[in-house]
C-alpha positions, 0 to 999 in steps of 0.5 A, spaced: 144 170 059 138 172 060 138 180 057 134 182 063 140 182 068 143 187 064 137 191 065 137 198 069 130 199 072 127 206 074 121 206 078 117 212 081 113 211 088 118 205 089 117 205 096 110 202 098 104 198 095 105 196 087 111 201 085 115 196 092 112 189 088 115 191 081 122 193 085 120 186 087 119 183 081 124 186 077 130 184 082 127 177 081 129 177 073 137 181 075 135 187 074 139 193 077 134 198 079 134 206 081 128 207 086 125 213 087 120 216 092 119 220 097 120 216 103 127 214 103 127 210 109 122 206 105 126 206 100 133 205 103 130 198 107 128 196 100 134 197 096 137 193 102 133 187 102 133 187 095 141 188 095 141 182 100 136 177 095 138 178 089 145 181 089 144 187 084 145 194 085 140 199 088 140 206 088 135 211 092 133 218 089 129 222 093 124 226 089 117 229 090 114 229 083 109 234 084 115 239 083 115 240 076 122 241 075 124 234 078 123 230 072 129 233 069 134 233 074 133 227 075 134 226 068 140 230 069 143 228 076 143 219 071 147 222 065 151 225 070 153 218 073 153 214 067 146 210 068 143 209 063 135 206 063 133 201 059 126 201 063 122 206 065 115 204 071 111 210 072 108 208 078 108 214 082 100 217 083 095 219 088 088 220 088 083 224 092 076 224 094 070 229 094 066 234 088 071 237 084 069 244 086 069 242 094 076 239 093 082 244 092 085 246 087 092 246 089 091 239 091 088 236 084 093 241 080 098 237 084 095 231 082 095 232 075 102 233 075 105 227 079 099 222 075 099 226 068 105 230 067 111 228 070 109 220 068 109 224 060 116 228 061 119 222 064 117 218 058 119 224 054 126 224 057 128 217 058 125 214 051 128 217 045 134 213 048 131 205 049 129 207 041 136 208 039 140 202 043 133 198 041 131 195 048 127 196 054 121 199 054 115 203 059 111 200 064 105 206 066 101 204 072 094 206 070 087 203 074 081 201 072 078 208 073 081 209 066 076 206 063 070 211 066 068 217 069 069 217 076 063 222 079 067 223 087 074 223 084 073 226 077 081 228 076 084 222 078 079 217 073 081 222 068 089 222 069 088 214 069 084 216 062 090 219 060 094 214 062 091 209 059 091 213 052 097 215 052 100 208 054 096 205 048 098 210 043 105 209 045 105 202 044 102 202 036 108 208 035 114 203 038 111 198 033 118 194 031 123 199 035 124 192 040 121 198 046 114 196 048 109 200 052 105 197 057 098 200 061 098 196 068 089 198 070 088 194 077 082 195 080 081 196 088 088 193 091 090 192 098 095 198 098 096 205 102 092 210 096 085 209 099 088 212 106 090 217 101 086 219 097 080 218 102 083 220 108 078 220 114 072 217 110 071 211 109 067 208 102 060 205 103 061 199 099 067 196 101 069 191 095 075 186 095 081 188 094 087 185 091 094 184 093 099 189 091 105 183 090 098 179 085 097 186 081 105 187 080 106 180 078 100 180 072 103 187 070 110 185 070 109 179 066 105 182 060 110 188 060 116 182 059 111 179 053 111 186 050 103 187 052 099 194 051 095 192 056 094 189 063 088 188 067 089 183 074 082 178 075 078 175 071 072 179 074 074 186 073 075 183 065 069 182 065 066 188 069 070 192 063 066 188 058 059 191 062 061 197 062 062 198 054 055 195 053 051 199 059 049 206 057 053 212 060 048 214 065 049 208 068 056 208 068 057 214 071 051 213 076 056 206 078 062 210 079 058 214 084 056 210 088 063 206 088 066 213 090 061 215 095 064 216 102 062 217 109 066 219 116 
């Protein structure tokens, strides 16, 4: 039997975009999966589908990670059923779009707590147990923003940075424990985040975007081979690779120019 049909799967953003296609792939291995999002029609349509596919148990828990207090009761409410989680998916995220002293406040804060800080506490709270019965592992969600300083949307390139880091470290830390860390840093992909982050704007320059179910595919493969990172496309291997040579004043002066926006 393969392991992974024993295997209890949290997911955060589950409702839409990569956080629904990893539910996907990982109810494909015969993996019994918590959902987590805020829109729990979404959610519960899901969990239908993917109890009617693949005869698995889903269950739905509606949560709003911005508050910080939901990672522990989320934590707690599982103890209390008996469920145990053998993989932990930090997808949940968002970004916005503008100057950091133009953008408020409040709305940045909240995004460092959904994309850094409840990613960090959920990891914190659900790991220690992977490590002692020795299986499962994370899968962060990260992007290729964590790779350069994003002028226009600063906060979320340097929350994806943190991901990025910490994924990697995590990653060098569990070295032999049989968990693993796995950082999954997509470029532009086809999902409801640019509508969220840049609302009524629109970028200048309209790149190619990648299906979501492509990107959770890769990501899901490199996490099930117990790799520390995974990059969708060729191409945005190879930008990676430019980027690392070109001076900084370049970089930050390409990233400007992707974020740029107009009405």
């Amino acid at each position: 039997m393969n392991a992974a049909n024993n295997e209890t799967v949290l997911i955060t953003g589950a409702s839409s975009g990569i956080g629904r296609e990893l539910a996907r792939c990982f109810a494909a291995d015969g993996c019994h999966l918590i959902l987590l999002a805020r829109n729990p029609e979404a959610m519960e349509t899901l969990a239908g589908e993917l109890r009617q596919t693949h005869k698995i148990e889903t269950l739905v828990l509606t949560a709003d990670l911005s508050r910080p207090e939901i990672p522990a009761r989320v934590f707690k409410e599982l103890q209390g059923r008996g469920i145990k989680v053998d993989v932990l998916v930090n997808n949940a995220g968002f970004g916005a779009n503008g100057a950091f002293a133009r953008l408020p406040l409040q709305r940045q804060l909240a995004m460092i707590q959904v994309n850094i800080t409840a990613l960090t506490d959920l990891t914190g709270l659900f790991l220690p147990g992977m490590i002692e019965r020795r299986r499962g592992g994370v899968l962060n969600v990260g992007s290729l923003a964590g790779f350069l300083p994003g002028p226009g949307m600063a906060v979320y390139y340097a929350s994806k940075a943190f991901v990025l880091s910490f994924t990697e470290a995590l990653a060098k830390e569990l070295a032999g424990t049989e968990v693993t860390a796995t950082a999954l840093c997509p470029g532009p992909t086809a999902t409801n985040f640019g509508n969220i982050s840049h609302g009524k704007k629109k970028r200048r320059f309209n790149t190619p975007k990648m299906p979501a179910a492509t990107v959770a595919s890769c990501g899901h493969r490199a996490f099930r081979k117990g790799k520390p990172l995974a990059i969708p496309g060729w191409q945005y291997r190879v930008l990676l690779l430019l980027v690392r040579i070109m001076p900084r004043r370049f970089v930050r002066k390409m990233a400007e120019r992707f974020n740029d926006t107009k009405e």
